[in-house]
PDB file of N, H, CA, C and O in Angstrom:
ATOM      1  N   UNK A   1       0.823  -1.192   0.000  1.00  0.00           N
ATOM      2  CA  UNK A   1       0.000   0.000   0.000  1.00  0.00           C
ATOM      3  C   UNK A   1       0.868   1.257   0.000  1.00  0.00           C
ATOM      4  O   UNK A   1       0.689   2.267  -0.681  1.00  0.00           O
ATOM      5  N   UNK A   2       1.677   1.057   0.737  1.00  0.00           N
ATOM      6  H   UNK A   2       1.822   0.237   1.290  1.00  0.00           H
ATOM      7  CA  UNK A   2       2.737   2.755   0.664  1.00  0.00           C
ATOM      8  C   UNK A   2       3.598   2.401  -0.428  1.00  0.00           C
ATOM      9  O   UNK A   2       4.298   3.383  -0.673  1.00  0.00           O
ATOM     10  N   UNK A   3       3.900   1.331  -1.287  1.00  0.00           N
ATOM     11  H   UNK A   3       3.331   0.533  -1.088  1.00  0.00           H
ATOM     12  CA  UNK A   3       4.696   1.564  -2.267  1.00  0.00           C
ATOM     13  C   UNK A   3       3.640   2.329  -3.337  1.00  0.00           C
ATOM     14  O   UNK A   3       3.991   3.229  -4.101  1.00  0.00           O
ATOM     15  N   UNK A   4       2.494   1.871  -3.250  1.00  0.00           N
ATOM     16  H   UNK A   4       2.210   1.140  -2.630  1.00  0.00           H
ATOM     17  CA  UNK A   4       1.633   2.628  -4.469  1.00  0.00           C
ATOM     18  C   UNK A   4       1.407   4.287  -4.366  1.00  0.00           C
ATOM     19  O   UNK A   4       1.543   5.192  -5.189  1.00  0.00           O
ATOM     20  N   UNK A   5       1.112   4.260  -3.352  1.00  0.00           N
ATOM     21  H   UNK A   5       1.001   3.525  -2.683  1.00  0.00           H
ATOM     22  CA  UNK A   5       1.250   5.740  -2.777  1.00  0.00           C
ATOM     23  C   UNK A   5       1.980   6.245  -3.223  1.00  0.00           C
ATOM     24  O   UNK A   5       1.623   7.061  -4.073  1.00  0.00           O
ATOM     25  N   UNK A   6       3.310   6.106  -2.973  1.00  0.00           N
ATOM     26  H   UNK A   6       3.600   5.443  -2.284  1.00  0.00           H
ATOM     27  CA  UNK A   6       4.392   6.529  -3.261  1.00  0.00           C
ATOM     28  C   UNK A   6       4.666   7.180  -4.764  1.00  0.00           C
ATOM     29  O   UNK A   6       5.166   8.254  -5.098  1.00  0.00           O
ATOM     30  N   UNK A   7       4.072   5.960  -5.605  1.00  0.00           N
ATOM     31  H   UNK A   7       3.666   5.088  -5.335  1.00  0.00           H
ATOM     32  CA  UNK A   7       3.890   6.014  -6.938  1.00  0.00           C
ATOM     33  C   UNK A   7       3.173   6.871  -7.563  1.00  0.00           C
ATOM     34  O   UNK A   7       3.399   7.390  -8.656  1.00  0.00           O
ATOM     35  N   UNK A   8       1.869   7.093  -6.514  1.00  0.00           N
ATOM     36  H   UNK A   8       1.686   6.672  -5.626  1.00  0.00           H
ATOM     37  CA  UNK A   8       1.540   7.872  -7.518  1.00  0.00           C
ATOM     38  C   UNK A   8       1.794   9.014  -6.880  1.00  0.00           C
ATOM     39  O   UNK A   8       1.855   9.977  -7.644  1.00  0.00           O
ATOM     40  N   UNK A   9       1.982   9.275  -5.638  1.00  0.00           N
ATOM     41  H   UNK A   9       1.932   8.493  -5.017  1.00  0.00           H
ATOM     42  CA  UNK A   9       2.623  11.217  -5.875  1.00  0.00           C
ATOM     43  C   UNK A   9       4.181  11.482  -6.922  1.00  0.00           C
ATOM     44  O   UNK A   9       4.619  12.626  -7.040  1.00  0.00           O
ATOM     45  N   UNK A  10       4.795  10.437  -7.523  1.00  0.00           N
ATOM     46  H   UNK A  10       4.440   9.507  -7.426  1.00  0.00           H
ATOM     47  CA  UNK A  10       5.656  11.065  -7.975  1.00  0.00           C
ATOM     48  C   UNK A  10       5.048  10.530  -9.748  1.00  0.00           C
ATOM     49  O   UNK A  10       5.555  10.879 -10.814  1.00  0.00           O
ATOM     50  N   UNK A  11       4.115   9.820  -9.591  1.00  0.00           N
ATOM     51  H   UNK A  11       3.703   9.537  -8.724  1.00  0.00           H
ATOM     52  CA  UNK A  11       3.849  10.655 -11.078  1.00  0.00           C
ATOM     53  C   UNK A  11       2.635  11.452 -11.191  1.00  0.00           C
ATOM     54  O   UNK A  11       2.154  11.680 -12.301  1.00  0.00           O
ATOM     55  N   UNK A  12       2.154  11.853 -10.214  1.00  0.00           N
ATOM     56  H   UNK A  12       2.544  11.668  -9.313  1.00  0.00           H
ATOM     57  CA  UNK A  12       1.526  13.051 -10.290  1.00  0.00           C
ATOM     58  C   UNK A  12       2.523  14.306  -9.947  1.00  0.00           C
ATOM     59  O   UNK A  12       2.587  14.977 -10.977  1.00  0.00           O
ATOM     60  N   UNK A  13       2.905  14.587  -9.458  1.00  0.00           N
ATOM     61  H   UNK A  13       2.853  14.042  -8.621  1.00  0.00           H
ATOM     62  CA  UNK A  13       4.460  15.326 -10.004  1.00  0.00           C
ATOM     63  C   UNK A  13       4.987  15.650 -10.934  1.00  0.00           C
ATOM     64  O   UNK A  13       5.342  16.778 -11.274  1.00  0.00           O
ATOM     65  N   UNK A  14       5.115  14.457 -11.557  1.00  0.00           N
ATOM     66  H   UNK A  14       4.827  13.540 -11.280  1.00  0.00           H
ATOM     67  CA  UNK A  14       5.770  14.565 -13.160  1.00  0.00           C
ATOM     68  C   UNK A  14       4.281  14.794 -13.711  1.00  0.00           C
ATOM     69  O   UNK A  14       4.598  15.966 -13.914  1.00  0.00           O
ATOM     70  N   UNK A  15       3.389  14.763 -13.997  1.00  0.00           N
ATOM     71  H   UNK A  15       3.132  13.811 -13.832  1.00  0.00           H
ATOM     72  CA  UNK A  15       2.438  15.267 -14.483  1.00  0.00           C
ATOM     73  C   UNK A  15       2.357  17.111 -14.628  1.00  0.00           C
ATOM     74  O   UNK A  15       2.249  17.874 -15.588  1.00  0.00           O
ATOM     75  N   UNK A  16       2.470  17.292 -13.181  1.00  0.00           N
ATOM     76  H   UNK A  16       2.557  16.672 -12.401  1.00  0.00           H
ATOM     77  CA  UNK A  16       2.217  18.376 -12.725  1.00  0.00           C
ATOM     78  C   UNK A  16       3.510  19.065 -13.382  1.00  0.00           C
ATOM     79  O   UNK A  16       3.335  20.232 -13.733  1.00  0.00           O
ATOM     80  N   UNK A  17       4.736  18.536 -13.592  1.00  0.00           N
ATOM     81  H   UNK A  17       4.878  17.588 -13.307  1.00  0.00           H
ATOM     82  CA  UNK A  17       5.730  19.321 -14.356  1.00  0.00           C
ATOM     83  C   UNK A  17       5.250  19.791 -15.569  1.00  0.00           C
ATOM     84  O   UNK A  17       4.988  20.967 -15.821  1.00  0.00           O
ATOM     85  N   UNK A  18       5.096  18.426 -16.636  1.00  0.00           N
ATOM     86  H   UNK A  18       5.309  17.471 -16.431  1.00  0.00           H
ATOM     87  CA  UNK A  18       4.846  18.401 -17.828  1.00  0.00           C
ATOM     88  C   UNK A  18       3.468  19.318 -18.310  1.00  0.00           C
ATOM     89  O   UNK A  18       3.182  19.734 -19.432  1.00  0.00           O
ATOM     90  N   UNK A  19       2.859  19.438 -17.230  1.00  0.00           N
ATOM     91  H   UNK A  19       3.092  19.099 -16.318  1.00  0.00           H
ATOM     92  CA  UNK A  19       1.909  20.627 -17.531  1.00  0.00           C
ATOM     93  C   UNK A  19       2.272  22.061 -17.252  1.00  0.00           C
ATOM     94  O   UNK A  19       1.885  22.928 -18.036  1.00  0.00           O
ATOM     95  N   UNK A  20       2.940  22.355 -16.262  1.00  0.00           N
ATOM     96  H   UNK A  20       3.255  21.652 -15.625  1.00  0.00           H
ATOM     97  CA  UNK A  20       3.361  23.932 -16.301  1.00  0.00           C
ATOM     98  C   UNK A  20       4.334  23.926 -17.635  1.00  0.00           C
ATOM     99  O   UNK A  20       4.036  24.517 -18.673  1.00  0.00           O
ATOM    100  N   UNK A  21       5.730  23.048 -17.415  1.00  0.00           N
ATOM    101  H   UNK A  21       5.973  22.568 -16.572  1.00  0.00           H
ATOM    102  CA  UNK A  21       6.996  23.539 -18.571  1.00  0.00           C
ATOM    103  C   UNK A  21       6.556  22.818 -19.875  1.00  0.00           C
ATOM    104  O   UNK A  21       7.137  22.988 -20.947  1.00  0.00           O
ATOM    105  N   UNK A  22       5.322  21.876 -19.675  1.00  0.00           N
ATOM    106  H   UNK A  22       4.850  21.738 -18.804  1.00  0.00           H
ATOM    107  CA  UNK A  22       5.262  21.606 -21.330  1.00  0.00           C
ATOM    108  C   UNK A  22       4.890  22.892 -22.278  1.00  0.00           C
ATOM    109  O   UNK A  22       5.325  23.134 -23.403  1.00  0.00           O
ATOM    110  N   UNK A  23       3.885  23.705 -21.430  1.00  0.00           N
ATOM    111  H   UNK A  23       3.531  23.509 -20.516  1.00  0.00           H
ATOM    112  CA  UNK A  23       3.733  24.791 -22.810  1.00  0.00           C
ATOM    113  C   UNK A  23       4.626  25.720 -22.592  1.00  0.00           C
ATOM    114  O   UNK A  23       4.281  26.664 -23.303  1.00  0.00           O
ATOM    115  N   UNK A  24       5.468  25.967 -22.084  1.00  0.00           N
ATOM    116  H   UNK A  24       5.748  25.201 -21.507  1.00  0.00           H
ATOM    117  CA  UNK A  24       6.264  27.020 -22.219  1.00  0.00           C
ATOM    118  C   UNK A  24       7.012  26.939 -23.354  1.00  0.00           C
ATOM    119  O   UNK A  24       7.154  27.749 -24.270  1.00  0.00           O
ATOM    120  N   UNK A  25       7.699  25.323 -23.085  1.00  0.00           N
ATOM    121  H   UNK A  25       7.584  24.665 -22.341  1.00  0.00           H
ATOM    122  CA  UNK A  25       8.927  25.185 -23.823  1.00  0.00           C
ATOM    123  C   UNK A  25       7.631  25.499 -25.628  1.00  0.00           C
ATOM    124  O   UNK A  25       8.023  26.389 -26.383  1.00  0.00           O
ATOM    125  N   UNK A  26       7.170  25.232 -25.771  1.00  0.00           N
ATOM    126  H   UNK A  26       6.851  24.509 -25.159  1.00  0.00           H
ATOM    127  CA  UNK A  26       5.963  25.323 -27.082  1.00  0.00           C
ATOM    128  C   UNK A  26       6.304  26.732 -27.519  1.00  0.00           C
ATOM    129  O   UNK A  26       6.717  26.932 -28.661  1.00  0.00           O
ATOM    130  N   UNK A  27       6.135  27.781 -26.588  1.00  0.00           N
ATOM    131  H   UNK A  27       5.799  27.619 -25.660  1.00  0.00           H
ATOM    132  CA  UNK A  27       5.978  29.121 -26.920  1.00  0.00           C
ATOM    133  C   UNK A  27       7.582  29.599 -27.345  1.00  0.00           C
ATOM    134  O   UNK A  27       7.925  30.219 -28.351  1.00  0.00           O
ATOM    135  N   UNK A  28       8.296  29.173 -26.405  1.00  0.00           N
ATOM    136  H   UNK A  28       8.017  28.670 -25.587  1.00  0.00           H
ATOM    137  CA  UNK A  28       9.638  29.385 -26.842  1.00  0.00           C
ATOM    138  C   UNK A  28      10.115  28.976 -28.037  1.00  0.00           C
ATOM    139  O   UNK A  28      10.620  29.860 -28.729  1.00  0.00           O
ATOM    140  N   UNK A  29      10.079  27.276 -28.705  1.00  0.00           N
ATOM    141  H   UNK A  29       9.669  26.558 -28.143  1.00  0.00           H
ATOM    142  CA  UNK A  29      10.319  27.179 -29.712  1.00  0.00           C
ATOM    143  C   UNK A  29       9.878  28.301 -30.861  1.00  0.00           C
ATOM    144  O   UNK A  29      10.614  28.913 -31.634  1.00  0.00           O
ATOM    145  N   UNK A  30       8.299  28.374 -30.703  1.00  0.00           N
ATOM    146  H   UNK A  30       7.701  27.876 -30.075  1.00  0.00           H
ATOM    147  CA  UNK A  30       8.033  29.056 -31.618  1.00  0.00           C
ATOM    148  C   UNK A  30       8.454  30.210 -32.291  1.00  0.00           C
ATOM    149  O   UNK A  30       8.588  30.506 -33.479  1.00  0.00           O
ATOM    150  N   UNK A  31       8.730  31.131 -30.585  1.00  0.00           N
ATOM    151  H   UNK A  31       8.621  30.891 -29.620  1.00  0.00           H
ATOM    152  CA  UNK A  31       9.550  32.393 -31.254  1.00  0.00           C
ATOM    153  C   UNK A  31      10.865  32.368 -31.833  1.00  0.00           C
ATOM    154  O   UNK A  31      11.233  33.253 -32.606  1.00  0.00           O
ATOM    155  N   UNK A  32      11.865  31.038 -31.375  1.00  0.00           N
ATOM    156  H   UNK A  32      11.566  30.319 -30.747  1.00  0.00           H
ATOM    157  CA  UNK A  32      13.177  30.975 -32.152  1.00  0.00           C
ATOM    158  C   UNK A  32      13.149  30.572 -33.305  1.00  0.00           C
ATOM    159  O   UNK A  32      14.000  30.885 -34.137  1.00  0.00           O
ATOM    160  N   UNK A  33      11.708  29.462 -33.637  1.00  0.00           N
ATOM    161  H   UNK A  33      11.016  29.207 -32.961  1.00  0.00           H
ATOM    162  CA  UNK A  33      11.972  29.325 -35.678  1.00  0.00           C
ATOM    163  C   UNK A  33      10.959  30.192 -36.064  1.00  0.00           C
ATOM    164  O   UNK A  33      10.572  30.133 -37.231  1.00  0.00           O
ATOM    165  N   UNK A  34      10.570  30.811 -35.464  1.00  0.00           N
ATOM    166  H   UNK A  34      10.885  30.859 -34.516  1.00  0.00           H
ATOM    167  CA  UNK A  34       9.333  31.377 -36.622  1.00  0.00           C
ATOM    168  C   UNK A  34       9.336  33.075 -37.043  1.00  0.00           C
ATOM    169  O   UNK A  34       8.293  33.622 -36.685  1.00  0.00           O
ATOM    170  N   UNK A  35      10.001  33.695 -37.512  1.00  0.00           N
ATOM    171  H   UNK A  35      10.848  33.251 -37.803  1.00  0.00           H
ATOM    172  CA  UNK A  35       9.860  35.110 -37.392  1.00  0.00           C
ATOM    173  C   UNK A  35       9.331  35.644 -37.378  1.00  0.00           C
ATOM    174  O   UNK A  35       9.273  36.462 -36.460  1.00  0.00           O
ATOM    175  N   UNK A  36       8.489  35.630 -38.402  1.00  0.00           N
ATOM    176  H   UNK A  36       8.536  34.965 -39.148  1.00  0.00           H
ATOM    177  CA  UNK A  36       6.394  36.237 -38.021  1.00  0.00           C
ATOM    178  C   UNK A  36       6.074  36.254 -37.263  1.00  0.00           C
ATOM    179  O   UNK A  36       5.152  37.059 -37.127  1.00  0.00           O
ATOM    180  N   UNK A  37       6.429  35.520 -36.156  1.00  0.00           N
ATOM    181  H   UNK A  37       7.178  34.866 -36.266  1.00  0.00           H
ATOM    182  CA  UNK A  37       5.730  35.381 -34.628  1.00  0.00           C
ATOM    183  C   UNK A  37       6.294  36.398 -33.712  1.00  0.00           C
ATOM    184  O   UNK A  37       5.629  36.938 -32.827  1.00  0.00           O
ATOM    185  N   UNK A  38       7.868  36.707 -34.015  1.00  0.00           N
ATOM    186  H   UNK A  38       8.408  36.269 -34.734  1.00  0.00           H
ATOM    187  CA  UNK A  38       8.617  37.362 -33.701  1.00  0.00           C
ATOM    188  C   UNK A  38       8.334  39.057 -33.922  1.00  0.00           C
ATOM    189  O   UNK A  38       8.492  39.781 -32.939  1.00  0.00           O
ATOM    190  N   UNK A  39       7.971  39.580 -35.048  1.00  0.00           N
ATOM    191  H   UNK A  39       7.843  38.993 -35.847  1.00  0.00           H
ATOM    192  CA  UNK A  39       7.808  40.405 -35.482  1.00  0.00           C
ATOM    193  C   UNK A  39       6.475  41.026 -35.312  1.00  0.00           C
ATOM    194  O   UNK A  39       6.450  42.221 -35.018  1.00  0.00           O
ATOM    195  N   UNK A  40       5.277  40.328 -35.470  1.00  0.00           N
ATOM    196  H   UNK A  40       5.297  39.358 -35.709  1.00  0.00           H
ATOM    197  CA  UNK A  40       4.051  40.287 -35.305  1.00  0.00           C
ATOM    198  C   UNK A  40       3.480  40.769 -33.826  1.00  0.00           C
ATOM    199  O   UNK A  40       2.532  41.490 -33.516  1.00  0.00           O
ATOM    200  N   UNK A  41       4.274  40.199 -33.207  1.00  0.00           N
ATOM    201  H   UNK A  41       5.044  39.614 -33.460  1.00  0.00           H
ATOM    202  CA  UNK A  41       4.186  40.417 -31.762  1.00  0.00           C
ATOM    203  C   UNK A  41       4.725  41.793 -31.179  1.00  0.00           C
ATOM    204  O   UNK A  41       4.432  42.189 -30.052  1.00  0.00           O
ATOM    205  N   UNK A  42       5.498  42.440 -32.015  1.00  0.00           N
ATOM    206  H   UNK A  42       5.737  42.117 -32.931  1.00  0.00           H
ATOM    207  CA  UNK A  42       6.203  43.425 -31.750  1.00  0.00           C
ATOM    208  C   UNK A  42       6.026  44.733 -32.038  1.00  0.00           C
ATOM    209  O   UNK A  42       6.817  45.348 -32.753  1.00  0.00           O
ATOM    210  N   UNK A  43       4.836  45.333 -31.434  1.00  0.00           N
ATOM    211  H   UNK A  43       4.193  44.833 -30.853  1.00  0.00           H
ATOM    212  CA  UNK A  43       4.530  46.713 -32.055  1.00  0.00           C
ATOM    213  C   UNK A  43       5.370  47.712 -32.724  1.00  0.00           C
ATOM    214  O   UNK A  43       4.851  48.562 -33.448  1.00  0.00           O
ATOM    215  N   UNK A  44       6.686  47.659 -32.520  1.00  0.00           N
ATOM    216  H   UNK A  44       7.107  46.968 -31.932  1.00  0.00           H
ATOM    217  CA  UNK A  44       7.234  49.055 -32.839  1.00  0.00           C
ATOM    218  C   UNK A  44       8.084  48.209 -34.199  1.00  0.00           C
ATOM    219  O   UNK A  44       8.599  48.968 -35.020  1.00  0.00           O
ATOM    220  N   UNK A  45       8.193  47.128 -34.377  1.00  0.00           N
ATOM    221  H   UNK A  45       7.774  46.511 -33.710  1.00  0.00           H
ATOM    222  CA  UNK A  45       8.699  46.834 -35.610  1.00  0.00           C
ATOM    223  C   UNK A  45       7.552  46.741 -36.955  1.00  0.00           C
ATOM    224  O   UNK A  45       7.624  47.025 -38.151  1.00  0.00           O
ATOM    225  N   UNK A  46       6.388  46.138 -35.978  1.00  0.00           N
ATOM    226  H   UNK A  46       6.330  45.908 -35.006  1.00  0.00           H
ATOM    227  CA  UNK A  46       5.021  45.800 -36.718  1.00  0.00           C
ATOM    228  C   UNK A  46       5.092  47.487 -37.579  1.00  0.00           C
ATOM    229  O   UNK A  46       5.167  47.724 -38.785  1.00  0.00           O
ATOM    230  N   UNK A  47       5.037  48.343 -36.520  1.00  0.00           N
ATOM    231  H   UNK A  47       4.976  48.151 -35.541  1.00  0.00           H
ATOM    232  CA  UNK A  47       5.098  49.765 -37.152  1.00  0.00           C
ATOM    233  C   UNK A  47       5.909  50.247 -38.337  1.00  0.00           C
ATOM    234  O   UNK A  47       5.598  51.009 -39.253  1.00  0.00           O
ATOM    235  N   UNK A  48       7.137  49.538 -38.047  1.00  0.00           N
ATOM    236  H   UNK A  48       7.389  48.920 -37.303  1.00  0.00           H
ATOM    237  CA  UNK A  48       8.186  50.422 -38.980  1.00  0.00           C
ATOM    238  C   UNK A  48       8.649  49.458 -40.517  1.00  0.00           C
ATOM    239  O   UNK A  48       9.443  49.823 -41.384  1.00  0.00           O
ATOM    240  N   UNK A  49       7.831  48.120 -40.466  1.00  0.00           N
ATOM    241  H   UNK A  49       7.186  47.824 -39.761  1.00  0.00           H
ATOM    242  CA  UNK A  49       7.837  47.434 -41.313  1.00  0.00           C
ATOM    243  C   UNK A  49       6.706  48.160 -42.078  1.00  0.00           C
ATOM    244  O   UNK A  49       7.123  48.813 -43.034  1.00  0.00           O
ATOM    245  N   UNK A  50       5.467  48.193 -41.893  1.00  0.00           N
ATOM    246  H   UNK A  50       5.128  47.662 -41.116  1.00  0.00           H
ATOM    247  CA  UNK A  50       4.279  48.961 -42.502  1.00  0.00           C
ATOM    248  C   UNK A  50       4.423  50.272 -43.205  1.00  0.00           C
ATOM    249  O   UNK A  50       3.805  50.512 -44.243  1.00  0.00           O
ATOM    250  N   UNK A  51       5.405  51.291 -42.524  1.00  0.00           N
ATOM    251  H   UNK A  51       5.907  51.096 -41.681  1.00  0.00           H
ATOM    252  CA  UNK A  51       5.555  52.039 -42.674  1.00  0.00           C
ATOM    253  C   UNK A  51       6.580  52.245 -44.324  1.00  0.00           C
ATOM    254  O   UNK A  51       6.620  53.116 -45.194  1.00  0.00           O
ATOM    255  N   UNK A  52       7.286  50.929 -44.100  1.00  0.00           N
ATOM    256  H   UNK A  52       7.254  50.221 -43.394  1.00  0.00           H
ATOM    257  CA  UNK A  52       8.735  50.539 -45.173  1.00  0.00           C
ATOM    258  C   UNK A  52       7.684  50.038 -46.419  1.00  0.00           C
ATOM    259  O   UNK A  52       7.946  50.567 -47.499  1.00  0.00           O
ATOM    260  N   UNK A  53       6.733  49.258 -46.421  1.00  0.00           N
ATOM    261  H   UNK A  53       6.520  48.829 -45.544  1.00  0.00           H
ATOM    262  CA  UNK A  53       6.124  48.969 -47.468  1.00  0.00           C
ATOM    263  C   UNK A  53       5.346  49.945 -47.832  1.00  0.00           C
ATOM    264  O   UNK A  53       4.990  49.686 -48.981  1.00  0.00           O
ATOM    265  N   UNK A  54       4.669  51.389 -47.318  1.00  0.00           N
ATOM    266  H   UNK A  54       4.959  51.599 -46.384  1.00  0.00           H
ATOM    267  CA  UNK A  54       4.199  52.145 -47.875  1.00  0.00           C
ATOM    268  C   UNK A  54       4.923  53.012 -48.742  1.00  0.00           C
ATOM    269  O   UNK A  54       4.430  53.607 -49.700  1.00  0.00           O
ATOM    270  N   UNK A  55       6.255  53.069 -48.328  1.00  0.00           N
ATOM    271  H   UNK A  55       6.656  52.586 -47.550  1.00  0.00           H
ATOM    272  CA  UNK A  55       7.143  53.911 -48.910  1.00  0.00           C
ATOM    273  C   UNK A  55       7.086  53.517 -50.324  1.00  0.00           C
ATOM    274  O   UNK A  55       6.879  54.142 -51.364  1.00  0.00           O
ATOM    275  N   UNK A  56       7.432  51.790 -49.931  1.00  0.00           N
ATOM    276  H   UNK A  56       7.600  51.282 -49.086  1.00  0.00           H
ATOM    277  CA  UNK A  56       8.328  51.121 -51.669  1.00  0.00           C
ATOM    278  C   UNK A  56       6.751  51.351 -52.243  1.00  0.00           C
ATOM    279  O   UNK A  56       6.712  51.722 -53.416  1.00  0.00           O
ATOM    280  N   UNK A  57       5.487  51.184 -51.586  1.00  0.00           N
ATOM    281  H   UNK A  57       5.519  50.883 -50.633  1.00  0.00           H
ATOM    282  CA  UNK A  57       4.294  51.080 -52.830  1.00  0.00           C
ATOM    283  C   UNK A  57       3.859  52.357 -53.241  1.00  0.00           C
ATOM    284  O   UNK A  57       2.810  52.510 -53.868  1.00  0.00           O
ATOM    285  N   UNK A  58       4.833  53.561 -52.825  1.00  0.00           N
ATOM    286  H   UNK A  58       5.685  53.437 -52.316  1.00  0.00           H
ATOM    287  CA  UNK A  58       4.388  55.052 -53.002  1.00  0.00           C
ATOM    288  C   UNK A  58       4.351  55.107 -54.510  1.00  0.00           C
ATOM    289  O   UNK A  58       3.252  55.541 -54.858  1.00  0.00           O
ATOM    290  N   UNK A  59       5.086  54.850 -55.480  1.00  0.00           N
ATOM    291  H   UNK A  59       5.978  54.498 -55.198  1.00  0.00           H
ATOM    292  CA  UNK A  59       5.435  55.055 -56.587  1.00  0.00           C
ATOM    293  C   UNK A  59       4.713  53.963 -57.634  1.00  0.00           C
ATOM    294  O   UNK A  59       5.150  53.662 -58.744  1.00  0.00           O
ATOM    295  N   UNK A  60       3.678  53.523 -57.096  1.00  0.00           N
ATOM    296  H   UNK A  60       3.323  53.768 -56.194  1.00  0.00           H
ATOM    297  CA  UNK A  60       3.019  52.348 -58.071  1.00  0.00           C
ATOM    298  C   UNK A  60       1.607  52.343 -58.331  1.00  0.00           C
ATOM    299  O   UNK A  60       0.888  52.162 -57.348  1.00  0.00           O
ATOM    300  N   UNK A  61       1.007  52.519 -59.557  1.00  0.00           N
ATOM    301  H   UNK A  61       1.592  52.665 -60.355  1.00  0.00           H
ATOM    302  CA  UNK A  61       0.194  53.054 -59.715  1.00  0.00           C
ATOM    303  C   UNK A  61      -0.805  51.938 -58.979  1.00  0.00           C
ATOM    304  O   UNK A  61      -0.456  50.786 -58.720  1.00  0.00           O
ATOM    305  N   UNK A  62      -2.506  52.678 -58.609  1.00  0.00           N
ATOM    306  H   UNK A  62      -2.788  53.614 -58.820  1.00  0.00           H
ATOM    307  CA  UNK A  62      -3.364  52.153 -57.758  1.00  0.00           C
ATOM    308  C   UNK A  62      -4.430  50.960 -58.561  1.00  0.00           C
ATOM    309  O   UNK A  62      -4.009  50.140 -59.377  1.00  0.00           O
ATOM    310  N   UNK A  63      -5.880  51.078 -58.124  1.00  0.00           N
ATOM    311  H   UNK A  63      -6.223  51.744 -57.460  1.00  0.00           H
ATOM    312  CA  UNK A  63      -6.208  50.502 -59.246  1.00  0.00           C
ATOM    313  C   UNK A  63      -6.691  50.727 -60.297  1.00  0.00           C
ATOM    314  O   UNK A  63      -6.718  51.943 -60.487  1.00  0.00           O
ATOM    315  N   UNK A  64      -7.173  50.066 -61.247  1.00  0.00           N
ATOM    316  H   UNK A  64      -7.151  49.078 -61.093  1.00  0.00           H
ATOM    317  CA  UNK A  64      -7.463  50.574 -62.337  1.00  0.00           C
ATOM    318  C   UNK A  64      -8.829  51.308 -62.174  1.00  0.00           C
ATOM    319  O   UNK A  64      -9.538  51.046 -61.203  1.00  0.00           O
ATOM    320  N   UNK A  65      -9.264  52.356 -63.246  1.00  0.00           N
ATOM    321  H   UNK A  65      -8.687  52.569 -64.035  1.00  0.00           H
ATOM    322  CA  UNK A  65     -11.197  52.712 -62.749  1.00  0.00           C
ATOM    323  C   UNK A  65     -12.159  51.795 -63.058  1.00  0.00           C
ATOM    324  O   UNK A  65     -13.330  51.807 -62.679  1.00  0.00           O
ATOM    325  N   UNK A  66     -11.297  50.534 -64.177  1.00  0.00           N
ATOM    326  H   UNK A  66     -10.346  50.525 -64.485  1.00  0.00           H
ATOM    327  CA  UNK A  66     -12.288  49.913 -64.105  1.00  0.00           C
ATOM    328  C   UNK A  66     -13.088  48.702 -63.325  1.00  0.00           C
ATOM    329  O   UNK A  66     -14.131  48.091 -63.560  1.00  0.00           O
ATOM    330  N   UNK A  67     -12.383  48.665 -62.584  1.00  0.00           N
ATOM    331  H   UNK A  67     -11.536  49.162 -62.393  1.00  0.00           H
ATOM    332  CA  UNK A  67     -12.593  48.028 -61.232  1.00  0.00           C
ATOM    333  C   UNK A  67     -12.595  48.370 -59.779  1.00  0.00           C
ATOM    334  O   UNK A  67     -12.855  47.623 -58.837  1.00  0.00           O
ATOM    335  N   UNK A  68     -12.043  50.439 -59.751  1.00  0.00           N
ATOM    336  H   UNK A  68     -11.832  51.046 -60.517  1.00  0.00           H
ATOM    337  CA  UNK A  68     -12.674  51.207 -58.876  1.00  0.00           C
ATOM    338  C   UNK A  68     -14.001  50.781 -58.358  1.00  0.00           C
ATOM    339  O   UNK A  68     -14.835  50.595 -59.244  1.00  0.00           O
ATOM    340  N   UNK A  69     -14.447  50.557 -56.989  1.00  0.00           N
ATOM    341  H   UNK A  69     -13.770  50.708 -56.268  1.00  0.00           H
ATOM    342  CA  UNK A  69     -15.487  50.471 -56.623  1.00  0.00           C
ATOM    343  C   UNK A  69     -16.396  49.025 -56.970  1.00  0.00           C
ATOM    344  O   UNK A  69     -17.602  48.859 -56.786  1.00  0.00           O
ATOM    345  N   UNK A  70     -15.610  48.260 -57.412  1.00  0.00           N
ATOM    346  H   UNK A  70     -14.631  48.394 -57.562  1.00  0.00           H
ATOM    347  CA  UNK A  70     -16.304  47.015 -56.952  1.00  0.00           C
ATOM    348  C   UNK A  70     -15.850  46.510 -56.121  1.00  0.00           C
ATOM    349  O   UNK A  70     -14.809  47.089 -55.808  1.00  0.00           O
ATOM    350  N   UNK A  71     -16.182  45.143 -55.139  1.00  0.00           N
ATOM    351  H   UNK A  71     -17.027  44.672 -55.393  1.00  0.00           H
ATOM    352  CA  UNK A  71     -15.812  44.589 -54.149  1.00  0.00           C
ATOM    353  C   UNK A  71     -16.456  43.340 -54.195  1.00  0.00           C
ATOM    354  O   UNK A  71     -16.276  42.519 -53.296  1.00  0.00           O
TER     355      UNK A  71
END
């Protein structure tokens, strides 16, 4: 009887690990391969990326009229 006991507080333990540090380690991976996630998340780059593609699309014409105003 106390060997079972025993048993199960230490894999309820390890349970109880694998549930706090299992999602962490999840979130972490994500931000080291994924850059979008990286960036996305990041208001002041989110900003200055937006800002960089308005520039380069300043000089390109919009749309045509003949498809002005449909949707």
């Amino acid at each position: 009887m106390r060997h079972l006991k025993w048993t199960l507080y230490v894999a309820g333990f390890f349970v109880v690990l694998l549930v706090f540090f299992g999602s962490r380690s999840t979130a972490q991976l994500a931000e080291k391969e994924n850059h979008c996630f990286t960036c996305h998340t990041n208001a002041q780059k989110l900003i200055q990326i937006t800002r960089e593609i308005a520039k380069v699309d300043k000089g390109r014409p919009g749309a045509s009229a003949e498809t002005e105003g449909e949707g």
